[in-house]
Phi, psi and omega in degrees: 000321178284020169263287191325298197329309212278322190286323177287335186261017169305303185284002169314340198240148182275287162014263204309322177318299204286307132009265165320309178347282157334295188291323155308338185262323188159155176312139184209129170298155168296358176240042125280274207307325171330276203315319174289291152346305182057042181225164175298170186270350155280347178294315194291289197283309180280001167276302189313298196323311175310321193310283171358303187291323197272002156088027183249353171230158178248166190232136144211154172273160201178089181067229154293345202235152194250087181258172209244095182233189171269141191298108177262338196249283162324344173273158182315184201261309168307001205251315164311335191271317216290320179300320165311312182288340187276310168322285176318337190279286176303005186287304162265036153278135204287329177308316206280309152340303159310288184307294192321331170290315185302330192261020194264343176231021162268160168220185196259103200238355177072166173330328169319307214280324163310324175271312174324324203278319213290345213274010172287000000 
């Protein structure tokens, strides 16, 4: 039950939502979602970092960059329906809409993209 738990208040934040969104479209570094986005990269890293934790995202390294996709394989049994369901929520929301238009043009920008961010 404390796995469930951890997983239901992961999605508790429009952040992480907004997130997922992403992550649903295809893989992404923390300074692709900064960018879709418009937050800092610690606002950015502690949100994935929660998703992560509730067992709704996977990590691999690449170089500089830490990317990010949705967990399909390694997660509990509940977290694909959970995952749907959020997918299904966001499909016609106009915020989500937006990012997802937004992230057709972030890129992978390296250690820059951080600084480039701070300066908002």
């Amino acid at each position: 039950m404390r796995e469930l738990l951890k997983a239901t208040r992961a999605l508790s934040d429009e952040t992480r939502l907004r997130i997922l969104n992403l992550l649903l479209e295809r893989e992404c570094c923390v300074c692709e979602v900064m960018q879709v986005l418009d937050i800092s990269q610690t606002r950015a890293s502690r949100n994935l970092s929660i998703l992560y934790d509730a067992g709704f995202l996977k990590l691999r390294k690449e170089g500089l960059w830490s990317l990010y996709s949705i967990n399909r394989q390694d997660a509990p049994a509940y977290l694909p329906e959970i995952i749907e369901a959020v997918k299904k929520g966001l499909r016609s929301n106009r915020v989500a809409a937006q990012d997802r238009a937004r992230l057709k043009n972030a890129e992978r920008v390296g250690p820059t993209c951080v600084q480039r961010h701070r300066g908002r």
